[in-house]
ZADO-1210 file (C-alpha; in nm, 4 decimals, padded with zeros to 6 digits):
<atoms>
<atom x="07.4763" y="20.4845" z="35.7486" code="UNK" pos="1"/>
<atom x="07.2972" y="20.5946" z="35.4209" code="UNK" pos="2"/>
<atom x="06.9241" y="20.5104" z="35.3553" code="UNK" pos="3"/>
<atom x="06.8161" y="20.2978" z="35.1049" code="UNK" pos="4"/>
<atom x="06.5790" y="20.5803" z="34.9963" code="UNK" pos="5"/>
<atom x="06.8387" y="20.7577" z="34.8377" code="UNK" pos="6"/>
<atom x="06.8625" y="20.4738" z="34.5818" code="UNK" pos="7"/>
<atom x="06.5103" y="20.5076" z="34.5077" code="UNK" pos="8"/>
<atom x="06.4783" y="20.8733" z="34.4532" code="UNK" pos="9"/>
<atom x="06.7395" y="20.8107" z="34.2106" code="UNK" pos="10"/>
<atom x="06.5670" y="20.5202" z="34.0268" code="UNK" pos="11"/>
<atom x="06.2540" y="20.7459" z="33.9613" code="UNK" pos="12"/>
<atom x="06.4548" y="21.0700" z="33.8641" code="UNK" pos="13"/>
<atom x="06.5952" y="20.7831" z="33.5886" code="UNK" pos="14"/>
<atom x="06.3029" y="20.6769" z="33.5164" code="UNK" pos="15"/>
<atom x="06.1251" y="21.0497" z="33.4325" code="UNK" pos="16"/>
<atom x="06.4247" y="21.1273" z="33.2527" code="UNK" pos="17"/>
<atom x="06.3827" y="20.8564" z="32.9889" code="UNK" pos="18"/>
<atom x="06.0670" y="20.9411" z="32.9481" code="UNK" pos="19"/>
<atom x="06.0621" y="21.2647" z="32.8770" code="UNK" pos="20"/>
<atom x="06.3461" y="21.2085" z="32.5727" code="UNK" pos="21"/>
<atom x="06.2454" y="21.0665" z="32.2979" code="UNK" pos="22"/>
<atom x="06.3091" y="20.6862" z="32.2336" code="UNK" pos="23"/>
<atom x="06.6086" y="20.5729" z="32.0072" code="UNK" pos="24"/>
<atom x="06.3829" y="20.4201" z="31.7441" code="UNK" pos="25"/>
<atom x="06.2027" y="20.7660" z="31.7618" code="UNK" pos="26"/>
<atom x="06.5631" y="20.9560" z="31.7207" code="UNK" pos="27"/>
<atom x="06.6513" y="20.7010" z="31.4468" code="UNK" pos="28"/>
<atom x="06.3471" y="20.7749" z="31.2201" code="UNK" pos="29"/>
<atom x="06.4324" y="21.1468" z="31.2945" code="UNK" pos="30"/>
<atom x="06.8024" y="21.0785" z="31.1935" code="UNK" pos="31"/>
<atom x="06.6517" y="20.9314" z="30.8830" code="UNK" pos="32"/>
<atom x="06.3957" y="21.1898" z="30.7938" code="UNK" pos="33"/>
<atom x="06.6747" y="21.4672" z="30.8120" code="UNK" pos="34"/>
<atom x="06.9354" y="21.2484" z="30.5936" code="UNK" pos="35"/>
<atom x="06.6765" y="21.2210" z="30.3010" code="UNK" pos="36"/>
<atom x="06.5768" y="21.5728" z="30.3249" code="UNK" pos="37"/>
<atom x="07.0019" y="21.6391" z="30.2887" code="UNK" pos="38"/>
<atom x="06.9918" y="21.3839" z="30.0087" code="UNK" pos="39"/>
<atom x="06.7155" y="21.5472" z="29.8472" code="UNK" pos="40"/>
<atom x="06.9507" y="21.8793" z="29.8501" code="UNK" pos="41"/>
<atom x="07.2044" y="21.6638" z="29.6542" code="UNK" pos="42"/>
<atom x="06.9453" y="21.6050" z="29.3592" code="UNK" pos="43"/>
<atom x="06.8989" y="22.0118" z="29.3286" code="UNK" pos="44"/>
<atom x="07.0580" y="22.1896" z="29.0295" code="UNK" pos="45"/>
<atom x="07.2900" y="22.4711" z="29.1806" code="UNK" pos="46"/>
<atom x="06.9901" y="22.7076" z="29.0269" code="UNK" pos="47"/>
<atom x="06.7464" y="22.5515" z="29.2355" code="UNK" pos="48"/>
<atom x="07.0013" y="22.5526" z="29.5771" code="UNK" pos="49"/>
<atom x="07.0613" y="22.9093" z="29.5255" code="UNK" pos="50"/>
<atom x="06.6684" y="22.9491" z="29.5711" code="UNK" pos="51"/>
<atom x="06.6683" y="22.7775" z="29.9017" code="UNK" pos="52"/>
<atom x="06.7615" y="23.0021" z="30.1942" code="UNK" pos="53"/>
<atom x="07.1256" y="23.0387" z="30.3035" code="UNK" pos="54"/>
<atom x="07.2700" y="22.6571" z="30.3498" code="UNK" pos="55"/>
<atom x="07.5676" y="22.6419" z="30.6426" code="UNK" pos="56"/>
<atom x="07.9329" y="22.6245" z="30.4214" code="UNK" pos="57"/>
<atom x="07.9825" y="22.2866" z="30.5906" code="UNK" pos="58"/>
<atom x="07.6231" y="22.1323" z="30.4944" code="UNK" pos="59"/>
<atom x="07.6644" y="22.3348" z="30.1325" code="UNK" pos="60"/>
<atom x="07.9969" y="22.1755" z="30.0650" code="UNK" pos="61"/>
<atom x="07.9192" y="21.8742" z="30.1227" code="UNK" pos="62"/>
<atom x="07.6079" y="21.8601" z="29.9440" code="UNK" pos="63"/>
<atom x="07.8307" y="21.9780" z="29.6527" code="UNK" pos="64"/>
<atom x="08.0840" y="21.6864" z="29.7023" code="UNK" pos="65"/>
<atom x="07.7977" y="21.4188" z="29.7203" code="UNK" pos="66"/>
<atom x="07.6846" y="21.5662" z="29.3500" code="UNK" pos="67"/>
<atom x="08.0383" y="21.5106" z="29.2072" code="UNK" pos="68"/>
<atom x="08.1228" y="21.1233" z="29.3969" code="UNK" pos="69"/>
<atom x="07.9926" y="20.8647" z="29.1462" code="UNK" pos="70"/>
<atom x="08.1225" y="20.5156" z="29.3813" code="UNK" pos="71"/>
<atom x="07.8186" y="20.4023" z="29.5405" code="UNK" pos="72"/>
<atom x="08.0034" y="20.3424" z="29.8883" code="UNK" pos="73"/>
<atom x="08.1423" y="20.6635" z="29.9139" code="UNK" pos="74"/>
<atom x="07.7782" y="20.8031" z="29.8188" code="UNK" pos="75"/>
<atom x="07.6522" y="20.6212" z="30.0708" code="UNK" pos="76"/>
<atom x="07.8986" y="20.7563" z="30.3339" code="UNK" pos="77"/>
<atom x="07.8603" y="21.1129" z="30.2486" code="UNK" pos="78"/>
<atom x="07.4966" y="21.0581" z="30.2758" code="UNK" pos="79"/>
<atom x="07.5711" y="20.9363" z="30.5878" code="UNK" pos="80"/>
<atom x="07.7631" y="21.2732" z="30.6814" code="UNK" pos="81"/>
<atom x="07.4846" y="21.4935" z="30.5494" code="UNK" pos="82"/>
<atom x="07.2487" y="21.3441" z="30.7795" code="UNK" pos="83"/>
<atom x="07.5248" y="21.4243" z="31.0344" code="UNK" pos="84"/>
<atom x="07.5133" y="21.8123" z="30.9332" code="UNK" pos="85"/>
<atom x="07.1860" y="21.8540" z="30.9002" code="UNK" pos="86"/>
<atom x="07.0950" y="21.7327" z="31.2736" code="UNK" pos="87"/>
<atom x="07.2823" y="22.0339" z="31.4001" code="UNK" pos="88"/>
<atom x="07.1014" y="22.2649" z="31.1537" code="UNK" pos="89"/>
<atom x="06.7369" y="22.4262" z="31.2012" code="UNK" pos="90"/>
<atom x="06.5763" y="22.1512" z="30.9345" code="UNK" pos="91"/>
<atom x="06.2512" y="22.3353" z="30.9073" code="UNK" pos="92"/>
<atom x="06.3098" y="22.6463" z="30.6758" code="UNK" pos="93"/>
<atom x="06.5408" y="22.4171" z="30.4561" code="UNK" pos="94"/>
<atom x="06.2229" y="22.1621" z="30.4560" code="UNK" pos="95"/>
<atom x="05.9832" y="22.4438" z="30.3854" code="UNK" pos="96"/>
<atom x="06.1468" y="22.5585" z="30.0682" code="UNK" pos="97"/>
<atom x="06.2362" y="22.2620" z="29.9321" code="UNK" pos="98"/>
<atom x="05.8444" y="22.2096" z="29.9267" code="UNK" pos="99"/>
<atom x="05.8030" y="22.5728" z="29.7848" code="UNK" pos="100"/>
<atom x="06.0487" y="22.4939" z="29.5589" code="UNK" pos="101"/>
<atom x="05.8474" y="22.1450" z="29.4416" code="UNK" pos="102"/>
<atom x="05.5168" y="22.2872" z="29.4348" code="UNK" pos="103"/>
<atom x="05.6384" y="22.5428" z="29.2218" code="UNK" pos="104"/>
<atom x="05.8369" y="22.3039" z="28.9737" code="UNK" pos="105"/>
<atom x="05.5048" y="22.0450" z="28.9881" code="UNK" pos="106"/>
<atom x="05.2383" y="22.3117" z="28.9187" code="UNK" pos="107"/>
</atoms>
């Protein structure tokens, strides 16, 4: 016969696991915060993108794309799939001189 403790150790391990990740609303802003920073990529002249380290072909080309689609939907979608990208790539030295890269053009 099995103990019913072996239910409970399993209810806690649960339980410590969601707390330690981060909640969905908390991954949601996150997913968010990473699609603007993409979309704010898509504003850049190609000048201003070749100042910005090395982008990943996939997150470069489609950056590209979004500059030439002018139907708001399909905009909206290939926002939608930068966001995507840019969750597998490091966000922070993109982030980093995209600020340079204002603070330069601002002052």
């Amino acid at each position: 016969m099995a103990d019913d403790h072996d239910d409970d150790d399993d209810d806690s391990d649960d339980a410590s696991a969601r707390q330690e990740r981060p909640s969905r609303s908390q991954r949601k802003r996150e997913a968010l915060a990473l699609q603007r920073l993409g979309v704010a990529l898509t504003r850049l002249t190609p000048t201003q993108l070749a100042m910005l380290p090395p982008l990943p072909d996939e997150l470069l080309e489609a950056v590209l794309e979004a500059r030439r689609l002018r139907s708001r939907a399909a905009l909206a979608r290939q926002q939608q799939y930068i966001g995507r990208i840019m969750r597998q790539v490091d966000a922070v030295p993109i982030e980093r001189a995209l600020q340079a890269l204002n603070a330069k053009l601002t002052g």
